[in-house]
N, C-alpha and C positions, 0 to 999 in steps of 0.2 A: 440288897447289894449296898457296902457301904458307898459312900459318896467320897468319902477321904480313905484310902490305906495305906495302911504302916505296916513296914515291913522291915527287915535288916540282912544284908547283903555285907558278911564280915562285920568290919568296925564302919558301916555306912548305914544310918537308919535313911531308910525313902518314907517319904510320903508323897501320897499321888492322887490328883485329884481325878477323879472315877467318875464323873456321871456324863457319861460320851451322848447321850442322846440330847443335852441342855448343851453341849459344849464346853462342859464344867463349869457354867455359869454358879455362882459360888453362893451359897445360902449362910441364914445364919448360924444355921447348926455346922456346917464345914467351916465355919470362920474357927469355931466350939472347938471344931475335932481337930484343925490344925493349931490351936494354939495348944490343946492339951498334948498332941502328939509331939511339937518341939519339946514344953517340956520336961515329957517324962526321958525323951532323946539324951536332953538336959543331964538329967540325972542319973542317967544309964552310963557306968564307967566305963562300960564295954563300947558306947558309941562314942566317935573320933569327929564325925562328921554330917551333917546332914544335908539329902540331897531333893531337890522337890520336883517332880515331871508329871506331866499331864500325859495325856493319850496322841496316838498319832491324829494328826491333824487339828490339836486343841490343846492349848495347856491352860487357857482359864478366861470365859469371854466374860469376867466383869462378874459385878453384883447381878444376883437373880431379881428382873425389874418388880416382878409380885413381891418378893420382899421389902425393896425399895417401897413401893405403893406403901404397902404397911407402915413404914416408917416412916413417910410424910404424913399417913393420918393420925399416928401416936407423936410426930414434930421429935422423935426420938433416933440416935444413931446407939444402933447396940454396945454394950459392955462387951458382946464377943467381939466385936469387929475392932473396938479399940483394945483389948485386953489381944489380940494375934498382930496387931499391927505393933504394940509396945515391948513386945515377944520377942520381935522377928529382929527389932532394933536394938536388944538388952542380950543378946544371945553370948553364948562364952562360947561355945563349940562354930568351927567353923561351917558356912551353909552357901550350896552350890545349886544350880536351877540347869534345866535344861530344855528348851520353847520348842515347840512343835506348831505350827497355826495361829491361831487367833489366841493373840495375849492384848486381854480390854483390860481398862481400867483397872483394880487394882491387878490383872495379870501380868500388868506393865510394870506398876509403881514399887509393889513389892520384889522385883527384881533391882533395884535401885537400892538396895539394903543384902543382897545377895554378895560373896564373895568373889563365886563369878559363875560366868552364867554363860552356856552355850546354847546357838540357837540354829536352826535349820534359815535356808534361803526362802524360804515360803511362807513364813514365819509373820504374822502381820500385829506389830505392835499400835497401839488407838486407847486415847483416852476420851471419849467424850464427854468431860465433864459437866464443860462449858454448854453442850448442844443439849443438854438434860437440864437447862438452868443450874447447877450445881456449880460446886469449885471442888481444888483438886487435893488428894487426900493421903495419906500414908506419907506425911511429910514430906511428898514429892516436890511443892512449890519452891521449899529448901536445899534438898536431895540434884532434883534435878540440875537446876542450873551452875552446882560446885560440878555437876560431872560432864555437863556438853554443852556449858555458855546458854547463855541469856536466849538468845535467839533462837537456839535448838529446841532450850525449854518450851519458850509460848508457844513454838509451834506444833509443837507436841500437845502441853498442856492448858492452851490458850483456843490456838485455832483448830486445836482437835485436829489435825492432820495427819492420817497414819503414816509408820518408818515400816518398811520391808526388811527385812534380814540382814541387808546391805548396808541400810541408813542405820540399823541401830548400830551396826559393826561399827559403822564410822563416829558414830555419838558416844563411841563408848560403852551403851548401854549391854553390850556384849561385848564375852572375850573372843570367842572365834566364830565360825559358822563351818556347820560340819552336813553331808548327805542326814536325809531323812532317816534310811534304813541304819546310819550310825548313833543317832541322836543319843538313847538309850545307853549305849553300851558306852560312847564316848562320857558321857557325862560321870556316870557309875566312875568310869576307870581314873577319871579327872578327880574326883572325893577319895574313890583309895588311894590313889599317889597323895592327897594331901594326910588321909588317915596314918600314912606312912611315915609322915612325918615330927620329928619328938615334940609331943603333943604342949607342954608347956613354953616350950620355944615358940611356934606357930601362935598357938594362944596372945601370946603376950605380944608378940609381932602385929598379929591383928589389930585386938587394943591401940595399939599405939598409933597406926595407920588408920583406925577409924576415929580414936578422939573421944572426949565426952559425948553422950549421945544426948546430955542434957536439953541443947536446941533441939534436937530433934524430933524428942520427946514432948517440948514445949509446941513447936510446930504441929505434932501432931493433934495436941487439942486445942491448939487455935485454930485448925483449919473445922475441925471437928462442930467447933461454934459456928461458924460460917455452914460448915454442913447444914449443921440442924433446922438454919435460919432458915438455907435454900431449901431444903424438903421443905417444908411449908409454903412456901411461897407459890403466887399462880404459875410461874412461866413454869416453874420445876412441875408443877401438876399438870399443866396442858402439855409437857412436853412426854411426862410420864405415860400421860394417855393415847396420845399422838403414835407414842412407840409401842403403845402395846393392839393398837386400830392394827400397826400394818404385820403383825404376827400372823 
């Protein structure tokens, strides 16, 4: 079973993260197959739109910590993980999200780069960067505070705080909040009305509303350094282990 699939629903390619029994905790081959999957999206004349959802109750609880392990002991942060996170920020085609559950760490942050994003009430957004010894990633340290102020940020991205469905409504970090059993179909219907739209107009609208993505881009691998640092680091490895004791 893949772990990532792609499909297309009209001019709407999906991709969806798939491994319900992890919580779609995200590996580095899924990092692989969502960046290839935007884009060949990308290049597909026929897609207008991209839309990314998770499974009921889960739309992506974070990096898989066995991977992480791995990568504090290589002091390395993958090519895949930055080649889908520089993806997702360079994208021409517009791209919609829609949360079910538990959205960790990057299931958060990568929504922060989304066009827009609907999310269910039950919905629980959590970065614990900080509480992993780490710092915070997908340009989020940037991202975040142009879109719900300073104070929203650290507490999200600082104090590790989870936001409910309600809180991200209010931050921003969501457009609406819809029932569980709509989530799906609302979101789909939410990327065809934008597919519907004359695609070079939208296009250029976007552009202009999002700006050079140059800091962003910049951002992303100055935090990436800082990554790399904290993987290696004790507190990042006592806390690594710490969290995998209570599994």
């Amino acid at each position: 079973m893949d772990a990532i699939t792609r499909e297309k629903d009209g001019p709407v390619q999906i991709l969806r993260f798939n491994r319900p029994d992890k919580k779609n905790a995200i590996t580095v081959a899924m990092y692989k197959a969502l960046d290839e999957g935007l884009a060949a999206g990308e290049q597909d004349e026929n897609v207008k739109v991209h839309a990314v959802l998770g499974v009921p109750g889960a739309f992506c609880a974070g990096n898989d910590i066995a991977d992480f392990l791995m990568a504090a002991q290589k002091g390395t942060l993958g090519e895949e993980v930055l080649g889908f996170l520089r993806r997702l920020v360079t994208l021409d085609k517009p791209i919609v999200a829609g949360v079910d559950g538990v959205a960790v760490g990057v299931g958060t942050t990568m929504l922060m780069h989304c066009d827009m994003v609907l999310a269910t009430q039950r919905s629980l957004f959590k970065t614990p960067f900080v509480d992993l010894g780490l710092v915070p990633e997908a340009a989020s340290s940037l991202v975040a505070p142009r879109l719900m102020g300073h104070v929203r940020a650290f507490q999200l991205l600082a104090a590790g705080e989870a936001m409910d469905g309600a809180g991200a409504l209010a931050s921003g970090l969501v457009n609406r909040l819809v029932p569980e059993a709509d989530l799906e179909t609302e979101t789909l219907k939410l990327a065809a009305r934008l597919a519907s739209r004359p695609a070079n107009a939208l296009r250029t609208a976007r552009r202009l509303i999002k700006g050079d993505p140059a800091d962003i881009l910049a951002r992303i691998d100055e935090e990436a350094e800082h990554f790399r640092s904290a993987l290696k680091s004790p507190e990042a490895q006592a806390a690594f282990l710490a969290f995998m004791s209570r599994k």
